[in-house]
NULOTOR-162553 format. One record per residue (C-alpha): residue in three letters; x, y, z; residue number from 1. Coordinates in nm, 2 decimals, always signed. Example, Ala and Ser with C-alpha at 12.3 -4.5 7.8 and 13.67 -1.06 7.14 Angstrom:
2
<zaba><kero>ALA</kero><u>+1.23</u><v>-0.45</v><w>+0.78</w><vodo>1</vodo></zaba>
<zaba><kero>SER</kero><u>+1.37</u><v>-0.11</v><w>+0.71</w><vodo>2</vodo></zaba>
***
This chain:
195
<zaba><kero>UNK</kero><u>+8.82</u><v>+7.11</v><w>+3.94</w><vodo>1</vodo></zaba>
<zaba><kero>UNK</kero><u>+8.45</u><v>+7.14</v><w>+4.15</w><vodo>2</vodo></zaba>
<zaba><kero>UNK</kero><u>+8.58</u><v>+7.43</v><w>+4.38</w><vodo>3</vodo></zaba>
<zaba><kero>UNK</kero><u>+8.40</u><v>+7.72</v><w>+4.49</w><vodo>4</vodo></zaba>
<zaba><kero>UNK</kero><u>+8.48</u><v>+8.02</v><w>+4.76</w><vodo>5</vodo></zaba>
<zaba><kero>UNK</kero><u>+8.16</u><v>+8.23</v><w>+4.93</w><vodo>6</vodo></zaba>
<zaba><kero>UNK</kero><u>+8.11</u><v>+8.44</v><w>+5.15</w><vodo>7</vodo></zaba>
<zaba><kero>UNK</kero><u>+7.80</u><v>+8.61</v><w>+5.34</w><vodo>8</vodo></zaba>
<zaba><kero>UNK</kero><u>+7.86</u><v>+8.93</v><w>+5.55</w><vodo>9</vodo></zaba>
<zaba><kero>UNK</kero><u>+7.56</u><v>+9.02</v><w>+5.78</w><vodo>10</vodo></zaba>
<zaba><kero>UNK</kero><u>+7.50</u><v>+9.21</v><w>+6.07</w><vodo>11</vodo></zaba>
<zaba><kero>UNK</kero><u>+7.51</u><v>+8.90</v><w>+6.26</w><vodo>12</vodo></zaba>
<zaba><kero>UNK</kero><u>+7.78</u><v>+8.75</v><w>+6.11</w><vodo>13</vodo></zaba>
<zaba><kero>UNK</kero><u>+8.06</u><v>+8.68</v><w>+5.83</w><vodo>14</vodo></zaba>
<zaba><kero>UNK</kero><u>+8.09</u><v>+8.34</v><w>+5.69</w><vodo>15</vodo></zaba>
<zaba><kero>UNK</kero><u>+8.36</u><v>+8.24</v><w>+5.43</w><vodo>16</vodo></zaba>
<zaba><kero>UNK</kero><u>+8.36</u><v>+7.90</v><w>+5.30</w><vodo>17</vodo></zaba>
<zaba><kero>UNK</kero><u>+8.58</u><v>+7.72</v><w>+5.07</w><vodo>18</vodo></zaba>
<zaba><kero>UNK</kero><u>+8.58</u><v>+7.38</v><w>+4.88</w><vodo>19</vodo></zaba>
<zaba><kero>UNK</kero><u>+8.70</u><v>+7.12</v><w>+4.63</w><vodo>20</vodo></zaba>
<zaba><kero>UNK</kero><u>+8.42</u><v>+6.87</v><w>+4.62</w><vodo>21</vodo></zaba>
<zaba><kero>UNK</kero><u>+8.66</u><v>+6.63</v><w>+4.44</w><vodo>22</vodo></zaba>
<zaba><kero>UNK</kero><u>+8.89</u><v>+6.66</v><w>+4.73</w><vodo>23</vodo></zaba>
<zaba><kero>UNK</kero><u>+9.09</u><v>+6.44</v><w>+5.01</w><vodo>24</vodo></zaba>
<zaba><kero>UNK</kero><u>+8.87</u><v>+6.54</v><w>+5.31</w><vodo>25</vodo></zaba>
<zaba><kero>UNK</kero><u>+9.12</u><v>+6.79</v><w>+5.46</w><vodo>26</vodo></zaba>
<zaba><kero>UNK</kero><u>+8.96</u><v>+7.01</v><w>+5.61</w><vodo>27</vodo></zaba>
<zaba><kero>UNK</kero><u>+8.99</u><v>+7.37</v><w>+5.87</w><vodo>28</vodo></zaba>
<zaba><kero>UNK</kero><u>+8.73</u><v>+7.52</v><w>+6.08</w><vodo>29</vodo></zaba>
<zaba><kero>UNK</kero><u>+8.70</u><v>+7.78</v><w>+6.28</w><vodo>30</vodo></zaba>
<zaba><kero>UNK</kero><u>+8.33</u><v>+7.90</v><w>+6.36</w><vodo>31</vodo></zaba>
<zaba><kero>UNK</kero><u>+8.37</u><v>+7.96</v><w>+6.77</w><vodo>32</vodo></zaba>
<zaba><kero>UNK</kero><u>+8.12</u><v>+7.64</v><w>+6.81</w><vodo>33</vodo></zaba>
<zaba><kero>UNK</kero><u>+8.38</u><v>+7.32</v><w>+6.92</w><vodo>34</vodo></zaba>
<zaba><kero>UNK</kero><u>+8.12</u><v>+7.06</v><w>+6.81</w><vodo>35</vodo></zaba>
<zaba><kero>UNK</kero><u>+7.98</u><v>+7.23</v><w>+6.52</w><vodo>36</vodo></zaba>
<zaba><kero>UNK</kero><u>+8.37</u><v>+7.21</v><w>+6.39</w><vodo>37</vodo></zaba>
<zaba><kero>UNK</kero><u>+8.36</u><v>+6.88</v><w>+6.50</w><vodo>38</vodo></zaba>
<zaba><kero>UNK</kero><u>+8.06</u><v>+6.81</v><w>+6.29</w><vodo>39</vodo></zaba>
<zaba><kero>UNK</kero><u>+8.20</u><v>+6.97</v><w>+5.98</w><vodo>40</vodo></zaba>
<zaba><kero>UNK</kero><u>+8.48</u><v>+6.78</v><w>+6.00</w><vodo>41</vodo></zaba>
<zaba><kero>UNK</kero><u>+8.27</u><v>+6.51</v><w>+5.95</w><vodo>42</vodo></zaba>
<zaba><kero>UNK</kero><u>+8.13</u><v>+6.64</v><w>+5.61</w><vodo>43</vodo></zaba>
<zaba><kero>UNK</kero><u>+8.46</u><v>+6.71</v><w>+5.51</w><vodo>44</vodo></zaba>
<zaba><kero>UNK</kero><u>+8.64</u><v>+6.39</v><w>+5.61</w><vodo>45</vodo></zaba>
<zaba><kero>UNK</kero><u>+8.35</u><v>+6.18</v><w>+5.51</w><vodo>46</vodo></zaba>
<zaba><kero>UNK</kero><u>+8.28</u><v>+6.29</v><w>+5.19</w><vodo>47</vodo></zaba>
<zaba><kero>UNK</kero><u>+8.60</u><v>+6.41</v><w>+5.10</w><vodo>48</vodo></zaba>
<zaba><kero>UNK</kero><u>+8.54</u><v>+6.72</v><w>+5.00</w><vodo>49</vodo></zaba>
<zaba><kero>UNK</kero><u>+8.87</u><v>+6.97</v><w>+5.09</w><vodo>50</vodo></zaba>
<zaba><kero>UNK</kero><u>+8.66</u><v>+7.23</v><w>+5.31</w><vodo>51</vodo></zaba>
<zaba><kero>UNK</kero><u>+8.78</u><v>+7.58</v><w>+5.51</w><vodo>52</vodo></zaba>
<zaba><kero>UNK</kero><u>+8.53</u><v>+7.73</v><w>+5.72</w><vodo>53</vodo></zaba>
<zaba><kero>UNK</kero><u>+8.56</u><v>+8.05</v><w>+5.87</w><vodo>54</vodo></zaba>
<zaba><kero>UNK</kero><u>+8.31</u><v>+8.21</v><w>+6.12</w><vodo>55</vodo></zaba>
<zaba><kero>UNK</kero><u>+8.25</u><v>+8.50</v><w>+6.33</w><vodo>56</vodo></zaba>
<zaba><kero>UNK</kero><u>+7.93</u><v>+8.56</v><w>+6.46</w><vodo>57</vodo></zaba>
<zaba><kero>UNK</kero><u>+7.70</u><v>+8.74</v><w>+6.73</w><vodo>58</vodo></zaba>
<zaba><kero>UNK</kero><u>+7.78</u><v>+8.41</v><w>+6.96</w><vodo>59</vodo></zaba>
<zaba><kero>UNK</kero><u>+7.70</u><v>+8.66</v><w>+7.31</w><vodo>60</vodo></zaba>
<zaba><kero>UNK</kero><u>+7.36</u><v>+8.61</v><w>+7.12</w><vodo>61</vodo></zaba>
<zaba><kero>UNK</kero><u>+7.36</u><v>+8.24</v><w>+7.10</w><vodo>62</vodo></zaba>
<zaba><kero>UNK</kero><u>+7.45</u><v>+7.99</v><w>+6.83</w><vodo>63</vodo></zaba>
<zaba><kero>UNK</kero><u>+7.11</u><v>+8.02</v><w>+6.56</w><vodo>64</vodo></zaba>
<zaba><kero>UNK</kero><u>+7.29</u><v>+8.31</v><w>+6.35</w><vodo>65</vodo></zaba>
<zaba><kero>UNK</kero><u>+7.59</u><v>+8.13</v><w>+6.27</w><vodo>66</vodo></zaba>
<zaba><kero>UNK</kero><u>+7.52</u><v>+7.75</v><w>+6.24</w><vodo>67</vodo></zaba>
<zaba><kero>UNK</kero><u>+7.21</u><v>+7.87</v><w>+5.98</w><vodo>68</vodo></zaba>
<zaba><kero>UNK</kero><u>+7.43</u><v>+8.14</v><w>+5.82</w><vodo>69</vodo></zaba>
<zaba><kero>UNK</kero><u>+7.73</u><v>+7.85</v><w>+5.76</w><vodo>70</vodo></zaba>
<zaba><kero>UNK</kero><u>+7.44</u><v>+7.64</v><w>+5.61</w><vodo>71</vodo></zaba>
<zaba><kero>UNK</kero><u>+7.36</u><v>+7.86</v><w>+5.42</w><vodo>72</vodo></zaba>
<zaba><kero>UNK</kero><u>+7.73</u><v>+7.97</v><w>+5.31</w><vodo>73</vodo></zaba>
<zaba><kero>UNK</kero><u>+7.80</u><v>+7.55</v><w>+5.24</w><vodo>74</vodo></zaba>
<zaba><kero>UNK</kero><u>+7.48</u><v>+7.54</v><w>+5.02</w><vodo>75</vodo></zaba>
<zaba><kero>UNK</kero><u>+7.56</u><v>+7.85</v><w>+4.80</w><vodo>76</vodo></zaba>
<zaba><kero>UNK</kero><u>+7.95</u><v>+7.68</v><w>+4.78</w><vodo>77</vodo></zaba>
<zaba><kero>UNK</kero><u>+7.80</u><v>+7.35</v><w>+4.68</w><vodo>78</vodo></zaba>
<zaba><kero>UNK</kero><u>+7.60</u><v>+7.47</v><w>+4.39</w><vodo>79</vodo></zaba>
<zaba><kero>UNK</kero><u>+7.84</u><v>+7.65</v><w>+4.26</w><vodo>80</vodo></zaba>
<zaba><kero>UNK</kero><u>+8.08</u><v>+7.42</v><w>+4.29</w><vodo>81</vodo></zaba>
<zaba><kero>UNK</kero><u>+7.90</u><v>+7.14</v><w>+4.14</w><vodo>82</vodo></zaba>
<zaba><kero>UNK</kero><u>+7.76</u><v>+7.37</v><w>+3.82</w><vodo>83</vodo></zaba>
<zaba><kero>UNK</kero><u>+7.53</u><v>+7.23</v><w>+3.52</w><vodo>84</vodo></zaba>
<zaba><kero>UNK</kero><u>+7.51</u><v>+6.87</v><w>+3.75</w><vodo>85</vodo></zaba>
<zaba><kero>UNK</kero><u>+7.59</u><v>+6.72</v><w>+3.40</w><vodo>86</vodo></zaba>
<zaba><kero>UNK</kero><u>+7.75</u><v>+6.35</v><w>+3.46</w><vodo>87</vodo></zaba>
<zaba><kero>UNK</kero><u>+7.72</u><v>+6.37</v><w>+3.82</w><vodo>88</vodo></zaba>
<zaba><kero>UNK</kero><u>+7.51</u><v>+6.04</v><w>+4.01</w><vodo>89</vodo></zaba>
<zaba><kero>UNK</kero><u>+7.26</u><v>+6.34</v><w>+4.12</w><vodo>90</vodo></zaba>
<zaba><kero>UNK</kero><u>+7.12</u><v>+6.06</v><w>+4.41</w><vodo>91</vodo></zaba>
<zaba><kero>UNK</kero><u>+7.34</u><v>+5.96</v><w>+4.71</w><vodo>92</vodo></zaba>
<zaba><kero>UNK</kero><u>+7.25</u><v>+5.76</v><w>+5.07</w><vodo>93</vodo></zaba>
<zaba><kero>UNK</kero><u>+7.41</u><v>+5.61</v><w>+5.37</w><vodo>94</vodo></zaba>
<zaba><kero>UNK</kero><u>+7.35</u><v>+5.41</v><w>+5.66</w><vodo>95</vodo></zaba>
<zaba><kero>UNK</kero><u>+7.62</u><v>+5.51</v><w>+5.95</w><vodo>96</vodo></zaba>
<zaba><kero>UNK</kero><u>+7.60</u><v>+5.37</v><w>+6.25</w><vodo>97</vodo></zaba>
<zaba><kero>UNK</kero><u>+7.80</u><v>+5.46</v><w>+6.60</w><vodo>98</vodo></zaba>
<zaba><kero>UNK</kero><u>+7.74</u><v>+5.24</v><w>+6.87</w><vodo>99</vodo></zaba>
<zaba><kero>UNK</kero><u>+7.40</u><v>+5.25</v><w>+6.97</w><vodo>100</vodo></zaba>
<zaba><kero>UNK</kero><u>+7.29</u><v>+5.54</v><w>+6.70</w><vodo>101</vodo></zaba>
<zaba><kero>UNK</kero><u>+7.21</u><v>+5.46</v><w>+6.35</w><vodo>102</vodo></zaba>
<zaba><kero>UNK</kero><u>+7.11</u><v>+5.76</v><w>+6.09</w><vodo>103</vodo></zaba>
<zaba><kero>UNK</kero><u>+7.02</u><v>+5.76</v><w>+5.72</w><vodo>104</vodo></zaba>
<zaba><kero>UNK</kero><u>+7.05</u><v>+6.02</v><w>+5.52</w><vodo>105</vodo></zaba>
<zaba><kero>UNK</kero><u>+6.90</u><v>+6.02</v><w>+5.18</w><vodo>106</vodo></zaba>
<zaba><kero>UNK</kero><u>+7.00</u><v>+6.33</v><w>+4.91</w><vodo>107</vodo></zaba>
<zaba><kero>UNK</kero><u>+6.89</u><v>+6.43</v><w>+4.56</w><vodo>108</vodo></zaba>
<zaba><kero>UNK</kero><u>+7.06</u><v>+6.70</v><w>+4.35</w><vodo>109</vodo></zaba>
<zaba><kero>UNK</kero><u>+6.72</u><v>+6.78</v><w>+4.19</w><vodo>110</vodo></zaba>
<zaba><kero>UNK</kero><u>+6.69</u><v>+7.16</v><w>+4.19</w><vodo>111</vodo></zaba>
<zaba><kero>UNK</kero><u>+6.39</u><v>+7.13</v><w>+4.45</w><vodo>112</vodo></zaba>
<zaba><kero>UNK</kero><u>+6.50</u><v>+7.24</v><w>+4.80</w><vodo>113</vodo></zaba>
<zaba><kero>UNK</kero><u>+6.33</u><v>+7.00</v><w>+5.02</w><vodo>114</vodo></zaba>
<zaba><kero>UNK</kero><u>+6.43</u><v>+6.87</v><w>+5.42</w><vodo>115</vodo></zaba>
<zaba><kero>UNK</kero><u>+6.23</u><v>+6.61</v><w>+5.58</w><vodo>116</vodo></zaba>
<zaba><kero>UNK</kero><u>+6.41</u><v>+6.56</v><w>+5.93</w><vodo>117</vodo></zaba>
<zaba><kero>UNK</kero><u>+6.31</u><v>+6.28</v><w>+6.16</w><vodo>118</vodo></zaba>
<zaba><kero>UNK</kero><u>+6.56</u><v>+6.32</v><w>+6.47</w><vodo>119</vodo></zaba>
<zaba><kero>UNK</kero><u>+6.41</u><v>+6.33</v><w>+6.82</w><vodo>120</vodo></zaba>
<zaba><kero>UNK</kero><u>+6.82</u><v>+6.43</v><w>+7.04</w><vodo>121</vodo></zaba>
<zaba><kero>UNK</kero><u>+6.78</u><v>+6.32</v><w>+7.39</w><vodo>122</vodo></zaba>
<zaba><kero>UNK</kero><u>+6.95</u><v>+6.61</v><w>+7.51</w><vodo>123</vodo></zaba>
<zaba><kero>UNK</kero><u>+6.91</u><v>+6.96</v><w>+7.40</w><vodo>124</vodo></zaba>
<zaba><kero>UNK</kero><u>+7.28</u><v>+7.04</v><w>+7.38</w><vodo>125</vodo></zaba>
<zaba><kero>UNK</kero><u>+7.63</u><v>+6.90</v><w>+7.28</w><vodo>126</vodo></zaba>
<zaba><kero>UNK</kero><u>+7.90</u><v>+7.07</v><w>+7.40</w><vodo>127</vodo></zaba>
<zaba><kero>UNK</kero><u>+7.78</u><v>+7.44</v><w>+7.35</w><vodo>128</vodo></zaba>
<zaba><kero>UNK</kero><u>+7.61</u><v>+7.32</v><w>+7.02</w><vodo>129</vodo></zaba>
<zaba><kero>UNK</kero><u>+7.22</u><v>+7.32</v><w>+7.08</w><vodo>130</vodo></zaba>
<zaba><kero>UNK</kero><u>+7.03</u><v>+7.04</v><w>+6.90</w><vodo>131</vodo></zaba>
<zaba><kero>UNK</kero><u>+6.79</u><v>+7.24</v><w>+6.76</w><vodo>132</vodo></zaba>
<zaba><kero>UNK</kero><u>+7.01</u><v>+7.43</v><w>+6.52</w><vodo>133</vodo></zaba>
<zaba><kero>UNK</kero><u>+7.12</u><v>+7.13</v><w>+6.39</w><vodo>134</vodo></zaba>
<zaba><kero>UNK</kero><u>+6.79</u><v>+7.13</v><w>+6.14</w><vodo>135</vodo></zaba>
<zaba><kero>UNK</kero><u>+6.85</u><v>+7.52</v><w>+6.10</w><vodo>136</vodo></zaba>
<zaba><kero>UNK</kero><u>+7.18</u><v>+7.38</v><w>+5.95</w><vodo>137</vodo></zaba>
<zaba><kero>UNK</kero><u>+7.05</u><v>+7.17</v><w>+5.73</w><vodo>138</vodo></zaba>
<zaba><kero>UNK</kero><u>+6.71</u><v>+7.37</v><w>+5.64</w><vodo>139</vodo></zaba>
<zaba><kero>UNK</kero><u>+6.94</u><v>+7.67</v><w>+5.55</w><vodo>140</vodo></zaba>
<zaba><kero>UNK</kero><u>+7.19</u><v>+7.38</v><w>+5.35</w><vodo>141</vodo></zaba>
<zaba><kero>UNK</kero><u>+6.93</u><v>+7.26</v><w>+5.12</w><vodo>142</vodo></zaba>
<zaba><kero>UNK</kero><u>+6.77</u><v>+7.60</v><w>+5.06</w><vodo>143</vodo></zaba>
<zaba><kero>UNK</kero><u>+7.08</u><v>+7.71</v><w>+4.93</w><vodo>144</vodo></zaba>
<zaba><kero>UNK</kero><u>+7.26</u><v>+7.42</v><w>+4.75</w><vodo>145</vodo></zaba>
<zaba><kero>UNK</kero><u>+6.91</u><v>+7.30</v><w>+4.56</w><vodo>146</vodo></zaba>
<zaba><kero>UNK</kero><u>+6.87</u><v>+6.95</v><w>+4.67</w><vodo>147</vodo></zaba>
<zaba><kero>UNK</kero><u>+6.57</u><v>+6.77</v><w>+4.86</w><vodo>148</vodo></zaba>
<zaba><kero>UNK</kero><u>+6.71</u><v>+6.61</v><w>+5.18</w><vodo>149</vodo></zaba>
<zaba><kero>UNK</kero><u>+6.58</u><v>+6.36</v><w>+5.39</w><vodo>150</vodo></zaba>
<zaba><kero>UNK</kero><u>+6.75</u><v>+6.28</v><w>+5.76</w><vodo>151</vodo></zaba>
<zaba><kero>UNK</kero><u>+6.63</u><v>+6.01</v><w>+5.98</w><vodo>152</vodo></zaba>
<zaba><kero>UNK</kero><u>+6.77</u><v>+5.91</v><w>+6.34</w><vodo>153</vodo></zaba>
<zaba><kero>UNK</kero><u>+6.64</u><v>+5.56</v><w>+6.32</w><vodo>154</vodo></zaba>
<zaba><kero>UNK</kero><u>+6.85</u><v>+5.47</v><w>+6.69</w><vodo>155</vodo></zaba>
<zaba><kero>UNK</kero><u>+7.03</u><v>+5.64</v><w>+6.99</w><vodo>156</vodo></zaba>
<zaba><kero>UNK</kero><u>+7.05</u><v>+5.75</v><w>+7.32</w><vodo>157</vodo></zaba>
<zaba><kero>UNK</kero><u>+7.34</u><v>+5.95</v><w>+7.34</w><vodo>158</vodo></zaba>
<zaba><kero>UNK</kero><u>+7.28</u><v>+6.27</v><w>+7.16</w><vodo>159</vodo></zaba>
<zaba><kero>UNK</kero><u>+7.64</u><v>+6.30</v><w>+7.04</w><vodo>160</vodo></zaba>
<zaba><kero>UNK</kero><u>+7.61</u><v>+5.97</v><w>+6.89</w><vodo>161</vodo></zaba>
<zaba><kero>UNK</kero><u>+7.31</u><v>+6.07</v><w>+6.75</w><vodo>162</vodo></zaba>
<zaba><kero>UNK</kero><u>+7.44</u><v>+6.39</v><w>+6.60</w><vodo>163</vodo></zaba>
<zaba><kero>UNK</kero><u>+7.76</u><v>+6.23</v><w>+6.44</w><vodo>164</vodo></zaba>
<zaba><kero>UNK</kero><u>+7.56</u><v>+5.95</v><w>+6.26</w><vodo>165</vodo></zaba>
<zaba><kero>UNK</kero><u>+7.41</u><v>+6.23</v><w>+6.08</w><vodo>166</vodo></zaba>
<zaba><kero>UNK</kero><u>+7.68</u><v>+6.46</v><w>+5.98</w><vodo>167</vodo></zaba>
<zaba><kero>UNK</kero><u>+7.84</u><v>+6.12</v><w>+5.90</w><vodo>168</vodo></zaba>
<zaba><kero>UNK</kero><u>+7.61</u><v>+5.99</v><w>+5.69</w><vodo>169</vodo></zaba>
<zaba><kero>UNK</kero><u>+7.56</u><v>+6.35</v><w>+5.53</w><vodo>170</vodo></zaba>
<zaba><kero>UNK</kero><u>+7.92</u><v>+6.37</v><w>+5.41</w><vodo>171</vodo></zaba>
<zaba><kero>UNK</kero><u>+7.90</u><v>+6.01</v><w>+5.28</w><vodo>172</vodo></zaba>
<zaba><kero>UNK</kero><u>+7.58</u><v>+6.03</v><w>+5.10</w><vodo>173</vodo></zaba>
<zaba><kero>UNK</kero><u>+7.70</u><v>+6.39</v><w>+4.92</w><vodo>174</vodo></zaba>
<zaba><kero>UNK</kero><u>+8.00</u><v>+6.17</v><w>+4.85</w><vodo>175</vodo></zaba>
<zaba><kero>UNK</kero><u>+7.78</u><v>+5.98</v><w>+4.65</w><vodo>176</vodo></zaba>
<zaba><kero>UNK</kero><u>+7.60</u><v>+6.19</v><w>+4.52</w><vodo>177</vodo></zaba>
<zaba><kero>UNK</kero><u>+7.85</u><v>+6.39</v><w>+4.35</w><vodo>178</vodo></zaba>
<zaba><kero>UNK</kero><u>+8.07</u><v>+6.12</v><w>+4.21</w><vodo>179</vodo></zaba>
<zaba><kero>UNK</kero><u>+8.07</u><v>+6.13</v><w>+3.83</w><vodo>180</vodo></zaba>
<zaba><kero>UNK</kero><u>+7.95</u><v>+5.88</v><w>+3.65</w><vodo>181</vodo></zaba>
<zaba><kero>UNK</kero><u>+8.13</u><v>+5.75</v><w>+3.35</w><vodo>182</vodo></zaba>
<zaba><kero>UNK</kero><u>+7.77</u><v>+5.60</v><w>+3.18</w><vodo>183</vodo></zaba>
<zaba><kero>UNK</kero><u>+7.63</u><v>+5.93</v><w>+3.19</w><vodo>184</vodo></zaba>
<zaba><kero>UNK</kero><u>+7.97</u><v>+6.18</v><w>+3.10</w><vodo>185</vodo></zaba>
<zaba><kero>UNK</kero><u>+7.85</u><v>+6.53</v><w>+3.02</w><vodo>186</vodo></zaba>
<zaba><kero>UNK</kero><u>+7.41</u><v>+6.42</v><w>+3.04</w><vodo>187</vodo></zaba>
<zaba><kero>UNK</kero><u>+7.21</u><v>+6.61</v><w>+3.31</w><vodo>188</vodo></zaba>
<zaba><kero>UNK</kero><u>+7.05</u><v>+6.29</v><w>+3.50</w><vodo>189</vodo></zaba>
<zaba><kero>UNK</kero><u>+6.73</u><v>+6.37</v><w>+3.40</w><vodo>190</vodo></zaba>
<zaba><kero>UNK</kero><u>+6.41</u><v>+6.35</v><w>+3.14</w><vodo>191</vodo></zaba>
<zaba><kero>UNK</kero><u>+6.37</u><v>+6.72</v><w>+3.22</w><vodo>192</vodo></zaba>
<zaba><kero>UNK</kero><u>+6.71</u><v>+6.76</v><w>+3.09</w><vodo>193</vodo></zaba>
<zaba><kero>UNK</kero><u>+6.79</u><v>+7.04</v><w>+3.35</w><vodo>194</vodo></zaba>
<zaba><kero>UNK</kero><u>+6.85</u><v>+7.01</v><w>+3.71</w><vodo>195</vodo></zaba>
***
């Protein structure tokens, strides 16, 4: 079983995050931001991956503290969860679309953190999730979990149409991702021969 449990304690807040990367997408979150649950959700559902988040944090502040600190928490999970990388298909995309939005996300289990972001939200927040925390999310993600990660909006005008395209398309391209493959049981996929 791929599972892992973290958890980060700060002065600013305390994150706990559990996972089964080979899950159903079941998921329960609880981090005081409605959409940011909602976009979890979408990770977990997506990519069905069994995920409990828990969350408190300085929210009379604003937001920033806990969505990076949860990215953060998820990346940590993932790498442990996912170990040596041996037999896994270490490269994963998707194309989702929702209405008039359409994202891609593009990942790669490399070892190298890396996020290229191309997302211009026509409104600066989404319920009382602001759009500009949703790259902290993702900045803190890849720092943490080891993978290079690229994230393009390529249509929209709604921003939460926008912002569920991605976390869509996020869940379904660490879906594939992560799926063993049976040609490559027990090899790193790489010439380095480490990941």
């Amino acid at each position: 079983m791929r599972t892992a449990q973290v958890s980060r304690h700060t002065q600013e807040t305390k994150i706990s995050v559990s996972l089964n990367l080979d899950g159903t997408g079941q998921s329960k979150l609880a981090t005081g931001i409605g959409f940011f649950d909602h976009m979890l959700d979408q990770i977990a559902r997506h990519g069905l991956i069994d995920l409990e988040i828990t969350a408190e944090g300085d929210l009379h502040i604003d937001g920033h503290h806990t969505v990076e600190d949860v990215g953060i928490t998820l990346g940590q999970a993932v790498a442990q969860a996912v170990g040596d990388k041996k037999g896994i298909t270490r490269y994963g995309h998707s194309y989702v679309p929702l209405d008039e939005a359409l994202s891609r996300v593009v990942v790669d289990f490399s070892g190298r953190p890396g996020l290229a972001m191309d997302v211009n939200f026509t409104a600066g927040m989404i319920g009382a999730l602001d759009t500009q925390l949703v790259f902290e999310f993702f900045q803190g993600f890849v720092n943490h979990a080891g993978v290079t990660l690229h994230i393009d909006n390529l249509k929209g005008h709604n921003a939460h149409h926008q912002c569920e395209t991605i976390f869509k398309a996020f869940g379904r391209a660490l879906r594939m991702a992560l799926t063993p493959d049976p040609r490559s049981a027990g090899v790193i996929p790489s010439t380095k021969g480490c990941l």
